[in-house]
N, C-alpha and C positions, 0 to 999 in steps of 0.2 A: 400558699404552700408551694411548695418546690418538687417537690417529688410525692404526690401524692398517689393513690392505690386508686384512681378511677379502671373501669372494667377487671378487676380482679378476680372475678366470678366469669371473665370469658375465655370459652373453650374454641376450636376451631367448629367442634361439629356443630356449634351454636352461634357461628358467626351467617348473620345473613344481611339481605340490601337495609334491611331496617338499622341494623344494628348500623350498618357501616354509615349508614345516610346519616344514625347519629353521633356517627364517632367526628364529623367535621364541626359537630359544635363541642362535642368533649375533649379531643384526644389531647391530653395533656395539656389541658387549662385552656385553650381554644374556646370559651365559652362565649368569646365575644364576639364570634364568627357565626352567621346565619347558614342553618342547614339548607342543603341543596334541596332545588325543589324533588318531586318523587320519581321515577322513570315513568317514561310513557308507556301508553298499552303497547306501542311497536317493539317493547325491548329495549330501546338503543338507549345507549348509556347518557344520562344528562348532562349539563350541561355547566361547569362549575356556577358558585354565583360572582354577583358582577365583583363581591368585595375579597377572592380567593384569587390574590395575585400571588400565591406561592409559585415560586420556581417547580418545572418540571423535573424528576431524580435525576434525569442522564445528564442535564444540563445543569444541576448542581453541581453533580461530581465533575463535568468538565472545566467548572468555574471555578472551583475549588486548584483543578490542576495547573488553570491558567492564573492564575494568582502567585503561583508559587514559580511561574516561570519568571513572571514580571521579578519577581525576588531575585532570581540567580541570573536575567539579565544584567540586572544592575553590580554583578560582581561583587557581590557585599559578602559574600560567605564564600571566601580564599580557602582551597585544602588545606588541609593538616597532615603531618609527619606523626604516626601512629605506632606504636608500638605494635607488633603480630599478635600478641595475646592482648590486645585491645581494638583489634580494627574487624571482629568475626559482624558482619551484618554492614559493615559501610562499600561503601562504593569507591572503585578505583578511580582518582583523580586526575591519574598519568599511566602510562602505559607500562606493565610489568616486564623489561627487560630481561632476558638472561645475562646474569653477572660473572658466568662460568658456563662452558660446556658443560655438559651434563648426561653420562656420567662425566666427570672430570677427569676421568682415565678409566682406562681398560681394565674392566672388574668380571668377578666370574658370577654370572646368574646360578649358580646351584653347589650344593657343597657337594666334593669330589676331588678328582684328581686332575692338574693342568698338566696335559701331556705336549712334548714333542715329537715330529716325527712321526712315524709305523710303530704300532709295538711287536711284541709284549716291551715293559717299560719298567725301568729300576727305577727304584724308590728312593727320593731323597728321604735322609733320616727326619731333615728338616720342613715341617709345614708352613703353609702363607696363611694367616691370619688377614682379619679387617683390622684397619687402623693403624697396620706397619709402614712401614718405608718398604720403596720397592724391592722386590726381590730380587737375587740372584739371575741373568739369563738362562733358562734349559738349555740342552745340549739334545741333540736328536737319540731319542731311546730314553731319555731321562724324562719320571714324572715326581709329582712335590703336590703333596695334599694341599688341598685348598678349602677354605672356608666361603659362602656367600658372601659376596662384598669385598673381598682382598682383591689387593691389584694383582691383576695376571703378570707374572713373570715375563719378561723380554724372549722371545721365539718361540713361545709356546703356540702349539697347535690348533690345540680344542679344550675343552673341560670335559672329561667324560664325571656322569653323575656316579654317583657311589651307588647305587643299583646297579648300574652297568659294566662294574668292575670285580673284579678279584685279585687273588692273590696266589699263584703257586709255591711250593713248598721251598720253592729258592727264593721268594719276597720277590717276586717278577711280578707284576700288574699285566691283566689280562682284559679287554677287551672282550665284553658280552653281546656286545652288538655293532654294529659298524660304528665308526668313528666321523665324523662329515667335519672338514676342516671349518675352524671358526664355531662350532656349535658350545652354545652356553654360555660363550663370552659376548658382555652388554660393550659394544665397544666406544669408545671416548666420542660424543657428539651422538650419541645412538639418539636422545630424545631433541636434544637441543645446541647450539653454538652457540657461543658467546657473542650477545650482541642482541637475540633472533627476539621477536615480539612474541612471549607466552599469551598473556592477555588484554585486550583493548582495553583503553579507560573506560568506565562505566561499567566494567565487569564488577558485579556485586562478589563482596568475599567472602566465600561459603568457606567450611572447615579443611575441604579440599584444597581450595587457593591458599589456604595459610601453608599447607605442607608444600604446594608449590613453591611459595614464597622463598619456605625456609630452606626446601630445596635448591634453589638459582642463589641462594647466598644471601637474601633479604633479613635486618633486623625489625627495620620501620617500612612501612606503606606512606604515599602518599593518598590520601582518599579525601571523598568532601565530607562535609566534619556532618554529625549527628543534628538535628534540628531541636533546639533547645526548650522544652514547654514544661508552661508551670500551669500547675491544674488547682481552681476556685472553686470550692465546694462550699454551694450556695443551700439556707435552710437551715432556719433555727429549728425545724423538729426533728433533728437528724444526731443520733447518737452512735458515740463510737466504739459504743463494747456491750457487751449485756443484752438481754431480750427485749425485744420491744414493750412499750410500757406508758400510761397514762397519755396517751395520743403521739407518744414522741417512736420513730420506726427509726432501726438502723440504716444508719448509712451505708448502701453496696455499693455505691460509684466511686468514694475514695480506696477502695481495697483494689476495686475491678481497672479503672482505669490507669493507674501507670504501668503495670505490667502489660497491659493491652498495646498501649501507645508504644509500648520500648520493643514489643513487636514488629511495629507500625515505623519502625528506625528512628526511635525520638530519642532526646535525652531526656529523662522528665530530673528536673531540678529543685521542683518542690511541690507538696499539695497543702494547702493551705484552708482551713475551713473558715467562715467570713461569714456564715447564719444570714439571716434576710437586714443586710446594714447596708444602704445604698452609696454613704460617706464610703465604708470599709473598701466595699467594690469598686469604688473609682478611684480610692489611692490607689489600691492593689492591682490595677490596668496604668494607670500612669506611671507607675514605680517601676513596675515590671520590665527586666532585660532581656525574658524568653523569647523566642521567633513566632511563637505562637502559645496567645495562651486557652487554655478549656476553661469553659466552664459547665456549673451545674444546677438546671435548673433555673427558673426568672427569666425565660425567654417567653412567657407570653405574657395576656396583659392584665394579671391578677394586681392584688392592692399589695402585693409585696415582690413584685415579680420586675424587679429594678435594672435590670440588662441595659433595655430598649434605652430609656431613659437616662442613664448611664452614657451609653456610647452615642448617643445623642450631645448630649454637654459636653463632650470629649471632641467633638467634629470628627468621631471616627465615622468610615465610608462603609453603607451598607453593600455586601455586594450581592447574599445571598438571603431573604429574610423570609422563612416559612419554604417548605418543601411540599412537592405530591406524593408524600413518601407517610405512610402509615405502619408501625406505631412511628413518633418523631416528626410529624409536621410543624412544629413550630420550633426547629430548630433556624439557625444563623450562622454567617460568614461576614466578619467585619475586617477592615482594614482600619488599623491603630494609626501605624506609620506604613512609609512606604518598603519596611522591610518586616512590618510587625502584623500579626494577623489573630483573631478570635475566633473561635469556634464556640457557639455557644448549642449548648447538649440538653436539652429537654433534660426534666428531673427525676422521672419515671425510667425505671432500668432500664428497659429493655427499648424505649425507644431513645434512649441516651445513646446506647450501641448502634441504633440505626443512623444516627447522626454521625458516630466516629467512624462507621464504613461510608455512609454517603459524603461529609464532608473532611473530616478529618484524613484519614486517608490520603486521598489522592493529595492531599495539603502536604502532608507530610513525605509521603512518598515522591514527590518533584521537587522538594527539597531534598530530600536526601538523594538525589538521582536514581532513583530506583527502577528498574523496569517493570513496566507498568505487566501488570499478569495476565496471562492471557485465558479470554473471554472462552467459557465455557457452558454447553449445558447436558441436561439431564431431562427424564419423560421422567415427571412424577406419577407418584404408584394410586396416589388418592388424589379426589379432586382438592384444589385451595380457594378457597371463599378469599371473592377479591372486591374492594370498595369499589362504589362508583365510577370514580373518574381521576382516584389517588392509584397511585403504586404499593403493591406491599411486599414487606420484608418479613418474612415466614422460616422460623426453622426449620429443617429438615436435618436428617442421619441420611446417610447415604447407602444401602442396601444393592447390594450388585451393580446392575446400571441403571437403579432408579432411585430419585431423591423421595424419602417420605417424609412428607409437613407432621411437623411434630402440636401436642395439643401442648396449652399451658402458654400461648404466643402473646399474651393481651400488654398493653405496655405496661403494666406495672411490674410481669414476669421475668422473671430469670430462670424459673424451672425449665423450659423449653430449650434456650438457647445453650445452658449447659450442661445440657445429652446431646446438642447439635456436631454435626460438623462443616454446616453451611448454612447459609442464608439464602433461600430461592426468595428470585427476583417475580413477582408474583404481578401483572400485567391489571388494568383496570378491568373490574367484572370478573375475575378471578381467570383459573386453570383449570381446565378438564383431567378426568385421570388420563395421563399417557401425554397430554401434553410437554413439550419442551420448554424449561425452564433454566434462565442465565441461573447460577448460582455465584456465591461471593464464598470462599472459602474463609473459615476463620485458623487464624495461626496456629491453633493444637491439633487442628483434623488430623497430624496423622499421628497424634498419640494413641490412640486405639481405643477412647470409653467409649463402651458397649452399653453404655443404656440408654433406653428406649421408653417416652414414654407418649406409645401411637394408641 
């Protein structure tokens, strides 16, 4: 089975060395793995055993990064010409030029009146609007209503705001407060010249950059294009509607994962379900045009758990096989080709998701140029129960300036992870309360759910 409910019944406040000593023979089908011996009377943490060559976490995710640079060494994924309302989440591939000074001419930051000269000041009959052809030159003593955004008229002074003006009984405009030549007018070059570098390539383009964009005169963007992944959702007891029923459990990882990964700057191009078929799974890797493909579940070494075997026969290159990373140890990082890559995601939710922040991720994020986030942490509020000599990856909400480990974290769970707004990176032997803790941010933290279940 592919995604099975092993530890379903585990809580945080129920996680102790026992439990964890025997999560190295369980955790997501791991069962072929001999548990580590016990800790000594001195405390100190053991010692893995001899047959636990899983990759260290930090040095996963760095393999992971360095894999995807070997990729974009080789020049195989050329920019793209983007349209603006399709390039929000890619990376600039060339430098954002201004294609116009900016403003492009002398406009008036405030509606009011463009005055010449001293006053008091007679009214043209006539106002300057946005979006006209220039206007008339003033004449000193002469003023002409003006709107936000109209080009200022030729000799004009200042803009006085329309709070700062009147009107006396001859239509004479008056002056409420001093005048300061030049005030309220944005003048032509005021943010930018034509030519000048808005922003370096590699700047990611957030919602702001697009109005930059479209500000400087931009239709299309160059950027480096989206990293293209098709997701195999492995598991014949996996159903796609309806409640769970006669041994068969729905599927959360085809719902969960492409919207994650499109997060994560992918393009997902297809999810395909393929049940435990080991033929199915090796056309659908060899066929495959994606930059990376996911999978789900069959990464470890059950009687239908056909990955391994798979990209074996395939002469694909292991690079990454088994993590110290709990829930999610027996995930993977293969290389297909030299531009093509696998991720393979334990079947059990919630350490499937520990596999797409440990591996997937920084995969995809160095393809896509992204920069990379910067490292933070937090003093958790309660202690985190932490395996032997594994890493753990623990939800938490974020609570002022402390992360609180959320219960419901066992890898079969998803109840935890979404009331989270992080993933504390949880050290071997756990976390004391008040401890500092990296945390991994997931993409909705700042849509603001409030629920909590500590």
């Amino acid at each position: 089975m592919t995604a099975r409910s092993l530890h379903s019944g585990e809580d945080a406040d129920e996680f102790d060395v026992e439990e964890a000593l025997a999560l190295v023979k369980e955790d997501n089908g791991a069962a072929h793995r001999a548990p580590a011996p016990p800790p000594q009377a001195s405390g100190r943490a053991p010692e893995p055993h001899a047959h636990h060559k899983a990759t260290a976490w930090a040095e996963a995710r760095a393999t992971a990064a360095r894999a995807a640079r070997a990729v974009t060494r080789g020049a195989r994924r050329a920019p793209v010409s983007v349209r603006l309302e399709d390039a929000l989440g890619l990376t600039l591939a060339a430098p954002l030029d201004a294609l116009t000074d900016l403003p492009s001419f002398n406009t008036s930051a405030m509606d009011g009146w463009a005055v010449a000269g001293p006053g008091p000041w007679a009214v043209r009959d006539e106002g300057v609007l946005a979006g006209h052809a220039e206007p008339a030159p003033l004449t000193d003593g002469e003023a002409a209503r003006i709107a936000t955004g109209a080009r200022i008229p030729p000799d004009t002074t200042a803009v006085l705001r329309s709070e700062h003006g009147q009107t006396d009984e001859k239509g004479r405009l008056h002056a409420t407060r001093e005048v300061v030549h030049g005030q309220d007018i944005r003048p032509r070059g005021q943010e930018c010249r034509s030519g000048d570098q808005l922003l370096p390539p590699g700047a990611l383009v957030t919602p702001a950059v697009l109005g930059l964009a479209a500000a400087a005169g931009y239709d299309t963007l160059t950027a480096v294009p989206r990293p293209r992944v098709e997701v195999l959702v492995l598991g014949d007891e996996l159903l796609t509607e309806g409640a769970p029923r006669e041994g068969l459990i729905r599927d959360a990882l085809g719902p969960m994962l492409p919207p994650w990964l499109r997060a994560l700057g992918a393009e997902v191009t297809a999810v395909r379900r393929l049940g435990d078929s080991a033929a199915a799974l090796r056309k659908a890797i060899t066929g495959s045009a994606a930059d990376v493909i996911v999978t789900t579940g069959g990464t470890a070494a059950g009687p239908v758990d056909h990955v391994h075997p798979v990209l074996g026969r395939i002469g694909a290159e292991l690079l990454v096989d088994g993590v110290k990373v709990r829930p999610g140890h027996p995930m993977l990082l293969a290389r297909i080709k030299e531009n093509q890559h696998l991720v393979g995601l334990p079947g059990n939710p919630l350490a499937a998701v520990s596999g797409l922040l440990t591996l997937a991720e920084p995969l995809l994020r160095t393809l896509a140029a992204r920069p990379a986030p910067e490292p933070y942490t937090l003093p958790l509020r309660d202690e985190a129960h932490g395996h032997p000599y594994d890493t753990r990856l623990v939800p938490v909400v974020l609570r002022g300036d402390s992360a609180v480990p959320l219960h419901y974290n066992g890898p079969a769970m998803l109840r935890g992870i979404a009331a989270a707004d992080a993933l504390a990176v949880v050290p071997p032997r756990g976390a004391r309360p008040g401890q500092e803790a990296e945390l991994l941010e997931l993409p909705w933290a700042s849509a603001g759910i409030g629920v909590c279940f500590t």
